[in-house]
C-alpha positions in Angstrom: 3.1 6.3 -8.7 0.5 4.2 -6.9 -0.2 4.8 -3.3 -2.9 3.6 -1.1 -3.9 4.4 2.5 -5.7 1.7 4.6 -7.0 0.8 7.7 -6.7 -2.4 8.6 -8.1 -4.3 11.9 -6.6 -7.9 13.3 -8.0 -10.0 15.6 -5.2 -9.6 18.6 -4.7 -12.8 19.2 -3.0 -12.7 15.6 -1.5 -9.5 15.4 2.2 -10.3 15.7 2.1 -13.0 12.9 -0.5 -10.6 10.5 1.7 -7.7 11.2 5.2 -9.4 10.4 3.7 -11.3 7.4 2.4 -7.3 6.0 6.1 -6.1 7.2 7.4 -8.4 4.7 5.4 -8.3 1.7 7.1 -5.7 -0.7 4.8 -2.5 -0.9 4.0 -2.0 2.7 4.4 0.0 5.3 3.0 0.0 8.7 2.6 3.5 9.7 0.8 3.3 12.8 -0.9 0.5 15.1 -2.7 0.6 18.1 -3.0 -2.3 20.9 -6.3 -3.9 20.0 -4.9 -4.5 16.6 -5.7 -1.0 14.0 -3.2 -0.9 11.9 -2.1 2.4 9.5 -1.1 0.3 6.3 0.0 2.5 3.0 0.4 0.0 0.0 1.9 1.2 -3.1 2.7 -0.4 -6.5 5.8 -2.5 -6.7 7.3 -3.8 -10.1 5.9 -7.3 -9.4 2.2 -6.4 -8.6 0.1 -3.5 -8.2 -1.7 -2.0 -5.0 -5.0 -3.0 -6.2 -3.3 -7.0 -6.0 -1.2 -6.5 -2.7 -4.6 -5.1 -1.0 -6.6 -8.4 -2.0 -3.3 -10.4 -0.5 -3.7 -8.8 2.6 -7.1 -9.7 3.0 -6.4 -13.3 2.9 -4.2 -13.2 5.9 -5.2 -15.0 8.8 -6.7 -12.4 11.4 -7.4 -10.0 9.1 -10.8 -8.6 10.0 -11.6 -5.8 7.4 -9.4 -4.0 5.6 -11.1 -0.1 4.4 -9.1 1.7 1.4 -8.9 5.4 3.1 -7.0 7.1 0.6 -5.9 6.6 -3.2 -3.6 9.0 -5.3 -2.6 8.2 -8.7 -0.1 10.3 -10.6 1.7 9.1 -13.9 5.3 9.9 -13.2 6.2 9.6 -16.9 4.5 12.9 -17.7 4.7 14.5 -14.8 8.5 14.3 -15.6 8.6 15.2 -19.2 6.2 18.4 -18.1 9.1 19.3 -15.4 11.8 19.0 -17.7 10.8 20.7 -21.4 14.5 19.6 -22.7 13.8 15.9 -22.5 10.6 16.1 -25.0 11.3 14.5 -27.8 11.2 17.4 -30.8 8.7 16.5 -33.3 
């Protein structure tokens, strides 16, 4: 698992066509946006890119003014399973 919290900023005259081309790019959510165009973006790996990719596609959206990466947390759901569940280990 893959998650990424952004803040994202769109010039307003672009806003509605910026924030429906994010709504529709697998991976993001729109969390939170404000009137002048802050946005509350949270971007997680999908099975056909990863965050680090999707984030670089957003910033080549037209209005896109900056784009900051806020938050990151990384946790390998593989092993984090086979740690919660000692029967599915594979005896050695």
């Amino acid at each position: 698992m893959n998650i990424c919290g952004c803040l994202i900023h769109v010039a307003q005259a672009q806003l509605p066509a910026a924030r429906a081309r994010m709504e529709n790019t697998d991976g993001v959510e729109i969390h939170a946006a404000t009137d002048d165009g802050r946005l509350v973006v949270v971007v997680e790996d999908t099975d056909e890119a990863r965050a680090s990719e999707i984030i670089m596609g957003l910033h080549q959206i037209p209005g896109v003014i900056s784009l900051s990466l806020n938050y990151h947390h990384f946790e390998d759901l593989s092993q984090a399973a086979l740690a919660a569940a000692p029967a599915l280990q594979p005896e050695i």
